[in-house]
LOBA-577456 format. One record per atom (N, C-alpha, C): x, y, z; residue number from 1. Coordinates in steps of 0.02 Angstrom, whole numbers, plus 50000, padded with zeros to 5 digits. Layout:
r east X | north Y | up Z | resi NUM
...
***
This chain:
r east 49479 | north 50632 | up 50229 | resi 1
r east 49429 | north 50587 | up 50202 | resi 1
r east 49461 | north 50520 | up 50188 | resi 1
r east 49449 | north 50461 | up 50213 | resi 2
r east 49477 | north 50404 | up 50217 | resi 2
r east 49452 | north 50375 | up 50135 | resi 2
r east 49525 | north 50369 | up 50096 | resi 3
r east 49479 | north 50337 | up 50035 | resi 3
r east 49511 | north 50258 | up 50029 | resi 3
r east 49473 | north 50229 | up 50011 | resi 4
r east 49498 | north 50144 | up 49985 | resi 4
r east 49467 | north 50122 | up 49925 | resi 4
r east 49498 | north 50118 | up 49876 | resi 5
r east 49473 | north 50114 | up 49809 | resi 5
r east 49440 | north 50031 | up 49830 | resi 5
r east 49466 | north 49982 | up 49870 | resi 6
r east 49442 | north 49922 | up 49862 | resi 6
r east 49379 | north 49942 | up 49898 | resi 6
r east 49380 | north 49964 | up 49971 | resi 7
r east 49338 | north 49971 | up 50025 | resi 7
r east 49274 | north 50003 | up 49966 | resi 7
r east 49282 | north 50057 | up 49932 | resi 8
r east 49224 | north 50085 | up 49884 | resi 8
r east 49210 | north 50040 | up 49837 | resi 8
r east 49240 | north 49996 | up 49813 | resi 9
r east 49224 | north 49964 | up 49763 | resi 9
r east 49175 | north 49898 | up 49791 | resi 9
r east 49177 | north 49874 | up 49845 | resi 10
r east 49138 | north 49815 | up 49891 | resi 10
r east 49078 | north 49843 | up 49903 | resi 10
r east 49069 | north 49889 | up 49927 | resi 11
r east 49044 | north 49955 | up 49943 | resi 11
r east 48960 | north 49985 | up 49912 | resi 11
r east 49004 | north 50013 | up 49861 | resi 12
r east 48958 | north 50051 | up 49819 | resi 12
r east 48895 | north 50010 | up 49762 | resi 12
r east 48896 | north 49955 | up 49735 | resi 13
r east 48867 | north 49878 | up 49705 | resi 13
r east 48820 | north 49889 | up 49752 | resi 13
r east 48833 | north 49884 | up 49843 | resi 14
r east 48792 | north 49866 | up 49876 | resi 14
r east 48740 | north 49922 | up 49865 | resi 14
r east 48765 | north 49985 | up 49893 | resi 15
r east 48721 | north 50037 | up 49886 | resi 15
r east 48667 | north 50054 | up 49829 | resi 15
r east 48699 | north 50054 | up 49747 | resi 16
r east 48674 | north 50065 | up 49712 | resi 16
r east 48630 | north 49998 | up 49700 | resi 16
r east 48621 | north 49961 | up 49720 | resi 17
r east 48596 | north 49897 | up 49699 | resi 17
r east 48617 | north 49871 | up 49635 | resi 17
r east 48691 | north 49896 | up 49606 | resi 18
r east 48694 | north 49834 | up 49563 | resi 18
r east 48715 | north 49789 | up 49585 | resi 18
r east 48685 | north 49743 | up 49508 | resi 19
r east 48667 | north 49660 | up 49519 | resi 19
r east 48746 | north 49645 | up 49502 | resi 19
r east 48798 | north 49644 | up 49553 | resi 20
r east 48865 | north 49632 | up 49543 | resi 20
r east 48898 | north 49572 | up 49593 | resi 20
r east 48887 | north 49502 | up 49549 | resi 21
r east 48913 | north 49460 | up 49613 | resi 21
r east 48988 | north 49442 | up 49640 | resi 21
r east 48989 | north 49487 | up 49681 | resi 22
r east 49067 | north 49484 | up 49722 | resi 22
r east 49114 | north 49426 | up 49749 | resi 22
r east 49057 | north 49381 | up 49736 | resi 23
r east 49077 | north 49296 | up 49752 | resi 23
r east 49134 | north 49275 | up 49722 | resi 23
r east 49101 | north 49295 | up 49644 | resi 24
r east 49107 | north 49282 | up 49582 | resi 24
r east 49195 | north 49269 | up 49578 | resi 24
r east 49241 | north 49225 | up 49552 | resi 25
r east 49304 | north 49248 | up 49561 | resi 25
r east 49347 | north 49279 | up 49493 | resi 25
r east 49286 | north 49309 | up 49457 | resi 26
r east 49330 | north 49368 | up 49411 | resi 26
r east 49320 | north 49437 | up 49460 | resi 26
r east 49316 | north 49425 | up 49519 | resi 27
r east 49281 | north 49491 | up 49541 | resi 27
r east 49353 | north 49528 | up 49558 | resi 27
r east 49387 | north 49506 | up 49586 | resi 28
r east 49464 | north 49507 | up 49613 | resi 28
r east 49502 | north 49523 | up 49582 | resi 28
r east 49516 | north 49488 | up 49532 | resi 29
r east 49539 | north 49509 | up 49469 | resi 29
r east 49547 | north 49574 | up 49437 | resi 29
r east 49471 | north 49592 | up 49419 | resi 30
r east 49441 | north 49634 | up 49414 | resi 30
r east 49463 | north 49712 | up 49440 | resi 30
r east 49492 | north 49701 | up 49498 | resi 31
r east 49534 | north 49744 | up 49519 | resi 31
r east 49590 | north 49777 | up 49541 | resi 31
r east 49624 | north 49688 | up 49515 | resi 32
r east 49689 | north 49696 | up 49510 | resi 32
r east 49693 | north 49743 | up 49460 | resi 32
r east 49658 | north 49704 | up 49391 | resi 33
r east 49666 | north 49758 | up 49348 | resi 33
r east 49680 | north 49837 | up 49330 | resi 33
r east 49636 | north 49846 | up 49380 | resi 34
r east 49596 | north 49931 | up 49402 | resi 34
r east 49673 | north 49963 | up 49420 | resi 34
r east 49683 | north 49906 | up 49472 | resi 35
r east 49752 | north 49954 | up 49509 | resi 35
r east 49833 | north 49955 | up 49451 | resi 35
r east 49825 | north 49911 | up 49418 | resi 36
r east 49893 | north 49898 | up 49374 | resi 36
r east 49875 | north 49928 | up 49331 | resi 36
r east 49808 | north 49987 | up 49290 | resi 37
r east 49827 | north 50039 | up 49265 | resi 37
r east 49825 | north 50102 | up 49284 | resi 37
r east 49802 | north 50090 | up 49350 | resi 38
r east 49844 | north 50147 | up 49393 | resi 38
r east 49927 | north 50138 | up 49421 | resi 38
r east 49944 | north 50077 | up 49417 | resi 39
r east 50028 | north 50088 | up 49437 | resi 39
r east 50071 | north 50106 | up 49368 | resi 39
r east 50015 | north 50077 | up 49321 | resi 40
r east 50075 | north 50118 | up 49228 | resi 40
r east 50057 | north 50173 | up 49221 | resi 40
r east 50019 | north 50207 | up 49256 | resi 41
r east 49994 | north 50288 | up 49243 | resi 41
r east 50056 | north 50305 | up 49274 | resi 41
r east 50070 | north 50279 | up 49369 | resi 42
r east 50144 | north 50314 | up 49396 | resi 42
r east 50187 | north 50302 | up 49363 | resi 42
r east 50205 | north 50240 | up 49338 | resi 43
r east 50268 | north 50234 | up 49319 | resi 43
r east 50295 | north 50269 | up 49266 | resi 43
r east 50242 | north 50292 | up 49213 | resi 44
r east 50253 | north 50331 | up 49157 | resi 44
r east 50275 | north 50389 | up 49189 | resi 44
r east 50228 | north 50412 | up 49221 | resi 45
r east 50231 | north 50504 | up 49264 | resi 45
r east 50300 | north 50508 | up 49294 | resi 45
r east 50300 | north 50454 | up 49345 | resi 46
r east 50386 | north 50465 | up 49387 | resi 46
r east 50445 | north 50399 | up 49346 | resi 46
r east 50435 | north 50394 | up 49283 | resi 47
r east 50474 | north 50368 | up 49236 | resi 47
r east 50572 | north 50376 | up 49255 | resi 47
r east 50564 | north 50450 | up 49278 | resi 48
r east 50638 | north 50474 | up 49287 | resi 48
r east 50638 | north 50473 | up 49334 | resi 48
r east 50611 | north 50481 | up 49386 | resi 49
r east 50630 | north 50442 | up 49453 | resi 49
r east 50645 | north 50374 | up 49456 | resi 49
r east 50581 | north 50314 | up 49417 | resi 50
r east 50615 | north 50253 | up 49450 | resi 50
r east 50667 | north 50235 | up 49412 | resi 50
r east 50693 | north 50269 | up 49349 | resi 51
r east 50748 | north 50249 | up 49334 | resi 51
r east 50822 | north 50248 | up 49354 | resi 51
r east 50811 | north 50307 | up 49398 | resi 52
r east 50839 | north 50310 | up 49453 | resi 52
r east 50877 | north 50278 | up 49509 | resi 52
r east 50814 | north 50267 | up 49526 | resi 53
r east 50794 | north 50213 | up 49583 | resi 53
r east 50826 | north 50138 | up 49563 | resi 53
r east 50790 | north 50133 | up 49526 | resi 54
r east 50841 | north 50046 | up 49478 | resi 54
r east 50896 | north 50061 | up 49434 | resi 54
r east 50913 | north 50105 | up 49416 | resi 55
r east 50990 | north 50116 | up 49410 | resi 55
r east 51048 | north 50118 | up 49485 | resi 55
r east 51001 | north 50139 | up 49538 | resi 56
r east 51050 | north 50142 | up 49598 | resi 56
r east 51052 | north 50071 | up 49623 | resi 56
r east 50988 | north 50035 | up 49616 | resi 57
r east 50986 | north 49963 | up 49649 | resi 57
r east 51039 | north 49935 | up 49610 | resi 57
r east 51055 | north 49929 | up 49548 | resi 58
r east 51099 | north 49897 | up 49494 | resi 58
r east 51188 | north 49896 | up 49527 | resi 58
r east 51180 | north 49972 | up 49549 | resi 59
r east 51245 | north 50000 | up 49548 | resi 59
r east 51247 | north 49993 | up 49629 | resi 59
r east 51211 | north 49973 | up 49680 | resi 60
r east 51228 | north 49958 | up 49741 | resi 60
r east 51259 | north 49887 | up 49743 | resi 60
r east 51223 | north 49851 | up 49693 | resi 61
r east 51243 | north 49778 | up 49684 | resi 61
r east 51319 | north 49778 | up 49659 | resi 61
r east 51334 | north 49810 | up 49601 | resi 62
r east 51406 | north 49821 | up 49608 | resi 62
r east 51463 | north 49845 | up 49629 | resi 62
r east 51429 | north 49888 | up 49672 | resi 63
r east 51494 | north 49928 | up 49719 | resi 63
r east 51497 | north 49933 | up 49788 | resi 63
r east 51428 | north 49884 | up 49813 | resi 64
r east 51419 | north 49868 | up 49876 | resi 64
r east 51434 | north 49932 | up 49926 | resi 64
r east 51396 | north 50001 | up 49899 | resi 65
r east 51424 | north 50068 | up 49943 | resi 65
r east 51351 | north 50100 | up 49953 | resi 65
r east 51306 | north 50054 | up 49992 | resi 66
r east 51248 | north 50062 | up 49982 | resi 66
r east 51238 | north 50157 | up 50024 | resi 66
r east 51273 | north 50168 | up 50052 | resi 67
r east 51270 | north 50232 | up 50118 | resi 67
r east 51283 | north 50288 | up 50047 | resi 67
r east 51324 | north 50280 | up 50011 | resi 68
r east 51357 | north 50356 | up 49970 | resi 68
r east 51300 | north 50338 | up 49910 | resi 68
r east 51257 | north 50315 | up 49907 | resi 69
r east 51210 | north 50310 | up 49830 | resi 69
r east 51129 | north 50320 | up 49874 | resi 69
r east 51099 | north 50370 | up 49875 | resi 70
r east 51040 | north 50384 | up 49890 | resi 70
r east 50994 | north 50344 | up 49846 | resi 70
r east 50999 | north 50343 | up 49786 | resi 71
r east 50952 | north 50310 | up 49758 | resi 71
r east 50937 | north 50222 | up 49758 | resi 71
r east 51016 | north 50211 | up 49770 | resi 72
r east 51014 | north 50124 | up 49774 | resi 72
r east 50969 | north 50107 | up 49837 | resi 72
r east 50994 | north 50152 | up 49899 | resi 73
r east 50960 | north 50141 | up 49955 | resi 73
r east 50897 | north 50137 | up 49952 | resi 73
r east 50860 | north 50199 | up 49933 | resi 74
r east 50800 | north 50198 | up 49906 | resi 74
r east 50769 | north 50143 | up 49897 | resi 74
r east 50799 | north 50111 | up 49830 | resi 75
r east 50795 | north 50053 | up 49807 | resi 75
r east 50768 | north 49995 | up 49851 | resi 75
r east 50803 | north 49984 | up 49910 | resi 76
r east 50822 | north 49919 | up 49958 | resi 76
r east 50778 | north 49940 | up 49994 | resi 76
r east 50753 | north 50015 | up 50029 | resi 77
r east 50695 | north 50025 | up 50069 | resi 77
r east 50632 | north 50005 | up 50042 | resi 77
r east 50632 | north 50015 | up 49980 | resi 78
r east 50559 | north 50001 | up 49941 | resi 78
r east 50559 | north 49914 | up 49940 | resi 78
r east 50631 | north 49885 | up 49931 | resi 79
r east 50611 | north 49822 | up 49932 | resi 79
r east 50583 | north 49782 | up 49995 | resi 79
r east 50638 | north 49822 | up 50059 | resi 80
r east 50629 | north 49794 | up 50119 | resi 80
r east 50538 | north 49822 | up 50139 | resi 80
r east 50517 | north 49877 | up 50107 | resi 81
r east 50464 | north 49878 | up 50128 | resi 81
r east 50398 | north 49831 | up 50093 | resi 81
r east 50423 | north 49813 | up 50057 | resi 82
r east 50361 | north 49762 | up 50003 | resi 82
r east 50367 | north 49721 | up 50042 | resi 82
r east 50410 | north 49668 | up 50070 | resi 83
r east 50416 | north 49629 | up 50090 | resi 83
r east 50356 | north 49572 | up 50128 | resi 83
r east 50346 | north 49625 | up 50185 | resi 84
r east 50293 | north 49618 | up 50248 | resi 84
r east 50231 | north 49616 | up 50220 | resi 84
r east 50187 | north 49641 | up 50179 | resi 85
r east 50115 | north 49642 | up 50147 | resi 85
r east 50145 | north 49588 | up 50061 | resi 85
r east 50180 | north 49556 | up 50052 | resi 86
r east 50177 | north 49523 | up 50013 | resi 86
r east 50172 | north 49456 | up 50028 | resi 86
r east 50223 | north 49442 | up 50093 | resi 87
r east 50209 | north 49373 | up 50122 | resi 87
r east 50127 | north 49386 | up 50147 | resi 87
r east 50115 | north 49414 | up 50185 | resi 88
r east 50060 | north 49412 | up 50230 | resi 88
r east 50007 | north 49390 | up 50179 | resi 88
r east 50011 | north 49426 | up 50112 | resi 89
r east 49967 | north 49425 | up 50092 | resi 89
r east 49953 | north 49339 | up 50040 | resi 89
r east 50020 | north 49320 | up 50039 | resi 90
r east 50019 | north 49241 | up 50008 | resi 90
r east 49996 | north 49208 | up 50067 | resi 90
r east 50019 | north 49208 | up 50136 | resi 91
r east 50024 | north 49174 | up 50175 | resi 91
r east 49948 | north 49156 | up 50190 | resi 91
r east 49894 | north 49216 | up 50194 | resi 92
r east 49820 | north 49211 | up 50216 | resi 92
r east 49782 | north 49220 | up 50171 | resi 92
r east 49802 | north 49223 | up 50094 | resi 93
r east 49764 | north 49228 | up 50054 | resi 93
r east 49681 | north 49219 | up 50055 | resi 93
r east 49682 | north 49138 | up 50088 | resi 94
r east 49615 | north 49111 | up 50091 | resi 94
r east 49556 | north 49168 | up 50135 | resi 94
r east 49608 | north 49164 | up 50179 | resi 95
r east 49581 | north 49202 | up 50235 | resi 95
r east 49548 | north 49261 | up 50219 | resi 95
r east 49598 | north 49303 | up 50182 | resi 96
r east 49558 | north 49375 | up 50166 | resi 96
r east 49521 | north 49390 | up 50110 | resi 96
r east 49535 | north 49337 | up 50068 | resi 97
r east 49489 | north 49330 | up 49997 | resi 97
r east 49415 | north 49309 | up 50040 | resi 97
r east 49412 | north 49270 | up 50092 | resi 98
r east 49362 | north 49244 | up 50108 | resi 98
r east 49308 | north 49310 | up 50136 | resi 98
r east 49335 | north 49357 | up 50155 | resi 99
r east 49303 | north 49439 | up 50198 | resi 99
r east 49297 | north 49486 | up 50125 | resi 99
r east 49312 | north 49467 | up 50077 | resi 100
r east 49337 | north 49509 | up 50036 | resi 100
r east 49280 | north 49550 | up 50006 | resi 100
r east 49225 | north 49515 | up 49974 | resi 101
r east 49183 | north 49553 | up 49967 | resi 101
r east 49107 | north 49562 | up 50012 | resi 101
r east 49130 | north 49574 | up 50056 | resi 102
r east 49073 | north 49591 | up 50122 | resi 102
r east 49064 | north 49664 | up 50148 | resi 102
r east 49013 | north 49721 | up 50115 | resi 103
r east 49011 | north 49754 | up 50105 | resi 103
r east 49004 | north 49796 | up 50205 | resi 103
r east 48967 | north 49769 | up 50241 | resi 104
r east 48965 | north 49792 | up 50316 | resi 104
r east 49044 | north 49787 | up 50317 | resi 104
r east 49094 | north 49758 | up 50328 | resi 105
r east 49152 | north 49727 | up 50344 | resi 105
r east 49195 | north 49782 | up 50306 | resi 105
r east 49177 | north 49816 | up 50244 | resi 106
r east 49223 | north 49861 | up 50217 | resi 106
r east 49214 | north 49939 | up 50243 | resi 106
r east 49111 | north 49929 | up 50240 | resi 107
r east 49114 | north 49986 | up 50307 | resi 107
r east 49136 | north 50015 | up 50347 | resi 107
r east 49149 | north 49965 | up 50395 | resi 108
r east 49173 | north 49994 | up 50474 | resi 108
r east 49240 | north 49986 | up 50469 | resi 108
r east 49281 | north 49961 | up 50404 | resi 109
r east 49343 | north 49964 | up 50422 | resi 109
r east 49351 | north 50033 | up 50383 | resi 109
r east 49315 | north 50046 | up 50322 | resi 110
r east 49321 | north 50129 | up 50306 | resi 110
r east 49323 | north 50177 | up 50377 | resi 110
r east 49279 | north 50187 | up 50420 | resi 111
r east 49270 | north 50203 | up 50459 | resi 111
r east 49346 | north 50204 | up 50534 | resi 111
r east 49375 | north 50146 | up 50542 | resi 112
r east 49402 | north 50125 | up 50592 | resi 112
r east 49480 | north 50143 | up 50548 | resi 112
r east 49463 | north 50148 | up 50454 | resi 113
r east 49526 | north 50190 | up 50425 | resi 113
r east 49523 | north 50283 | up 50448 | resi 113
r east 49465 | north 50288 | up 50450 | resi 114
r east 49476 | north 50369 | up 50478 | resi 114
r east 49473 | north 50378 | up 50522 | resi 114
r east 49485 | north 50351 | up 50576 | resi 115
r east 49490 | north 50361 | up 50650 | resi 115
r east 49567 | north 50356 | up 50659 | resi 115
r east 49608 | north 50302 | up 50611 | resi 116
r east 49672 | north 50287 | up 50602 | resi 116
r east 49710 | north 50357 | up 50571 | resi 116
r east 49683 | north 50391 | up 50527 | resi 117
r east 49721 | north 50453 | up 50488 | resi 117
r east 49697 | north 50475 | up 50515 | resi 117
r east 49633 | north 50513 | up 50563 | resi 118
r east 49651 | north 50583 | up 50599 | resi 118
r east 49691 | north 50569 | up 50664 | resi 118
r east 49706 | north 50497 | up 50689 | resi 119
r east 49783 | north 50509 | up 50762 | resi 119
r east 49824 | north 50499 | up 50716 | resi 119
r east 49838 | north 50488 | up 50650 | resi 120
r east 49905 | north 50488 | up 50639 | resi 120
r east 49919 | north 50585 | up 50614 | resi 120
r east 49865 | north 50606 | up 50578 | resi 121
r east 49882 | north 50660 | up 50568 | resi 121
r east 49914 | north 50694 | up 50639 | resi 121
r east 49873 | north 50668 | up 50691 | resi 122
r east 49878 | north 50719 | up 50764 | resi 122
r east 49959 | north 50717 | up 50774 | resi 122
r east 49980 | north 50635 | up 50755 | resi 123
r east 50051 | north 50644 | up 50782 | resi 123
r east 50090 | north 50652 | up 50738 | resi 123
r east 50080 | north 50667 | up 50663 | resi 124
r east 50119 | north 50691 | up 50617 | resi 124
r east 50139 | north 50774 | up 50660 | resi 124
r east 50084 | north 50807 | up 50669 | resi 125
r east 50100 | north 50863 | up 50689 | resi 125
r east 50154 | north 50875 | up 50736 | resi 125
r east 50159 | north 50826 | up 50777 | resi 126
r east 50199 | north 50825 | up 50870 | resi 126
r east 50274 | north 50814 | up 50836 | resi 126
r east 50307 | north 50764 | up 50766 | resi 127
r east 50349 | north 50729 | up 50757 | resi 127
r east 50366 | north 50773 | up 50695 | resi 127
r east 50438 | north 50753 | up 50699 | resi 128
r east 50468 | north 50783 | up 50632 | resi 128
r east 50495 | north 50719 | up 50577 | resi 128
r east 50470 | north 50735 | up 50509 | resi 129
r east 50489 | north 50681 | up 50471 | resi 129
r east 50566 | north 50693 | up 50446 | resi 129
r east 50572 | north 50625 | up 50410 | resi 130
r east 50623 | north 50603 | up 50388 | resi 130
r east 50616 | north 50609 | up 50310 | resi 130
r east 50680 | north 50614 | up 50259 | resi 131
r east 50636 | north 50594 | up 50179 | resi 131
r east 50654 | north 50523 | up 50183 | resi 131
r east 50629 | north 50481 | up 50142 | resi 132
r east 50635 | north 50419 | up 50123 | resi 132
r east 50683 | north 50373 | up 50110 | resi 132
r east 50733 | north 50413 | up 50094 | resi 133
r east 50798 | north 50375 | up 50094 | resi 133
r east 50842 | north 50398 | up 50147 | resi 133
r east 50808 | north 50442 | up 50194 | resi 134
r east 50854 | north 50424 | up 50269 | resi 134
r east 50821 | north 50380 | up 50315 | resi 134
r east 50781 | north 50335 | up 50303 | resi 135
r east 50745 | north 50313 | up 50341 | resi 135
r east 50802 | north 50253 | up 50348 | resi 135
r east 50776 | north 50193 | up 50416 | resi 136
r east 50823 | north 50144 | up 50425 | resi 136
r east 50782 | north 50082 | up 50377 | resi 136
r east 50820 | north 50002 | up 50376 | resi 137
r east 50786 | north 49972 | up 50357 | resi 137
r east 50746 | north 49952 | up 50393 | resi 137
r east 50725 | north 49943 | up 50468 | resi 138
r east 50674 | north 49938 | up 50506 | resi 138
r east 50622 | north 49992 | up 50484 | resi 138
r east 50628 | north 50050 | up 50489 | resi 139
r east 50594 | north 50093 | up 50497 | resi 139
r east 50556 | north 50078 | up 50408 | resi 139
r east 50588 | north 50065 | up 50348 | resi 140
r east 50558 | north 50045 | up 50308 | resi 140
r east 50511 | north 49971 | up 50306 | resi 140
r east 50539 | north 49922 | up 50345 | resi 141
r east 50477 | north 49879 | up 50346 | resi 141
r east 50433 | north 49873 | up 50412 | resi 141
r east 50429 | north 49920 | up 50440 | resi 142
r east 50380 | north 49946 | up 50467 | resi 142
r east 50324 | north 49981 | up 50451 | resi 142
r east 50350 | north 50031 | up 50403 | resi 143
r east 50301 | north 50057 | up 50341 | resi 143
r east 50273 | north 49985 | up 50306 | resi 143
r east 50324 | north 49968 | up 50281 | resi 144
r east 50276 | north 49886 | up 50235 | resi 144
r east 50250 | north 49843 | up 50295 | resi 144
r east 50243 | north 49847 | up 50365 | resi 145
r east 50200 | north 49807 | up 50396 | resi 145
r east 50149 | north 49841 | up 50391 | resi 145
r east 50149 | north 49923 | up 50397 | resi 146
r east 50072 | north 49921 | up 50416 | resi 146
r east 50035 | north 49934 | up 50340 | resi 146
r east 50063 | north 49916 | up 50287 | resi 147
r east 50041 | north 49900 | up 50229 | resi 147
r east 50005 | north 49834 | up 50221 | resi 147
r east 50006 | north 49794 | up 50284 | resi 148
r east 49973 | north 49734 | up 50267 | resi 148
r east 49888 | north 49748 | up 50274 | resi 148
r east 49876 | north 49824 | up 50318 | resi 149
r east 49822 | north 49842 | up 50354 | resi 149
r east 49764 | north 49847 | up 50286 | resi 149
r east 49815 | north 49874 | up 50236 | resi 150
r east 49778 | north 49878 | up 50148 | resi 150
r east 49748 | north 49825 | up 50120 | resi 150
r east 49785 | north 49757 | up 50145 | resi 151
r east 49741 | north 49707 | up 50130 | resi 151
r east 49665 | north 49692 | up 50142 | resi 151
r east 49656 | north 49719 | up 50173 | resi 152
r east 49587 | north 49722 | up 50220 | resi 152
r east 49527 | north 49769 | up 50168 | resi 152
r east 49496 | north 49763 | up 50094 | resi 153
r east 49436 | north 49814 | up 50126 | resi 153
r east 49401 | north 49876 | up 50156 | resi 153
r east 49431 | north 49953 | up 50127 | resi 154
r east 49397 | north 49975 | up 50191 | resi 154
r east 49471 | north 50025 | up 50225 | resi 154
r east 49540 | north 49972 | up 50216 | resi 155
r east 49579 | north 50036 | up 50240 | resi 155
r east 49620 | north 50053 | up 50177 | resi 155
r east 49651 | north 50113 | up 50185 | resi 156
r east 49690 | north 50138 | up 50137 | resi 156
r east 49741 | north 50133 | up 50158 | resi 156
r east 49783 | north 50094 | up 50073 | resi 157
r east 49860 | north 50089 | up 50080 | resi 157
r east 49902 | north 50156 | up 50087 | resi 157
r east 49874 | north 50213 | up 50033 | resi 158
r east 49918 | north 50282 | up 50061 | resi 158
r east 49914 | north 50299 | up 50131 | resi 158
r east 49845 | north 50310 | up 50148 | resi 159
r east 49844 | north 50307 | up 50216 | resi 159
r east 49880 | north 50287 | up 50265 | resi 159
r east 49887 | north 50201 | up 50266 | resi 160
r east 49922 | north 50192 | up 50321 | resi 160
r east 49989 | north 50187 | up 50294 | resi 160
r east 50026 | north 50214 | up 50256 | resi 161
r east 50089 | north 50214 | up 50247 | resi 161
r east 50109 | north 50283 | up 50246 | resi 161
r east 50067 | north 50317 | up 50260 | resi 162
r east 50077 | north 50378 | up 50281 | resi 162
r east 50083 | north 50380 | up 50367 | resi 162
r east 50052 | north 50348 | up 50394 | resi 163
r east 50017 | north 50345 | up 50464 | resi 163
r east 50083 | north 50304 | up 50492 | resi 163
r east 50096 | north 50259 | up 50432 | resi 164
r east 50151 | north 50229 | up 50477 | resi 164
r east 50219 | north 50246 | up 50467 | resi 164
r east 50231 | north 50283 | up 50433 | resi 165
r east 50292 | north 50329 | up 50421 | resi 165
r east 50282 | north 50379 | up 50463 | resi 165
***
């Protein structure tokens, strides 16, 4: 089931007919919000993981032995993977704020997101994974490219960072 908390949220206003104007530019906002207390819900939950994680980044920086510290690596994949959907997303801002709340447009990309997760499931099946910190740094911002696909309305970021891992 293809979910996009943004794609539903453009979405559903339309359906139910509330009087919700998407124009509006607290609308955006609005959901930044939504999502940043869903990222302090993770961070609390996997608390001992990312401490982890930024204790190894700390300690890669000082001992420059990024291969023998799983967690620093970690670290540098997650960074190298932000990377790609953070520019993209300064770079066209205008651009995608401008599609942003157009409820047909979040539609068919809901739609054109589940056509995307059932071939990626198909070739999850054919391929054998990797865990996360054996991945390369290509292979991590490749994951954060097709994280730019999240910008959009309609597709899901787990999704395609699943799809693209």
């Amino acid at each position: 089931m293809p979910v996009s908390s943004l794609g539903h949220g453009v979405i559903l206003p339309s359906l139910l007919g509330w009087h919700v104007n998407q124009d509006a530019p607290t609308f955006l906002p609005f959901f930044v919000v939504l999502h940043l207390g869903t990222a302090a819900a993770l961070l609390v939950f996997f608390r001992k993981e990312w401490m982890s994680v930024i204790n190894g980044f700390f300690r890669t920086l000082a001992t420059r032995k990024l291969r023998e510290d799983p967690d620093g690596r970690l670290a540098w994949l997650l960074l190298a993977g932000t990377v790609p959907a953070g520019v993209v997303g300064l770079v066209f801002e205008k651009a995608l704020s401008a599609n942003f709340a157009r409820p047909a447009l979040a539609a068919s990309f809901l739609v054109l997101n589940g056509i995307v997760l059932l071939l990626g499931e198909r070739l999850r099946r054919i391929r054998v994974k990797e865990g996360a910190s054996e991945l390369s740094f290509w292979q991590a911002i490749a994951v954060g490219t097709s994280q730019v696909l999240a910008l959009v309305p309609g597709i899901s970021r787990s999704g395609v960072n699943v799809v693209g891992d």
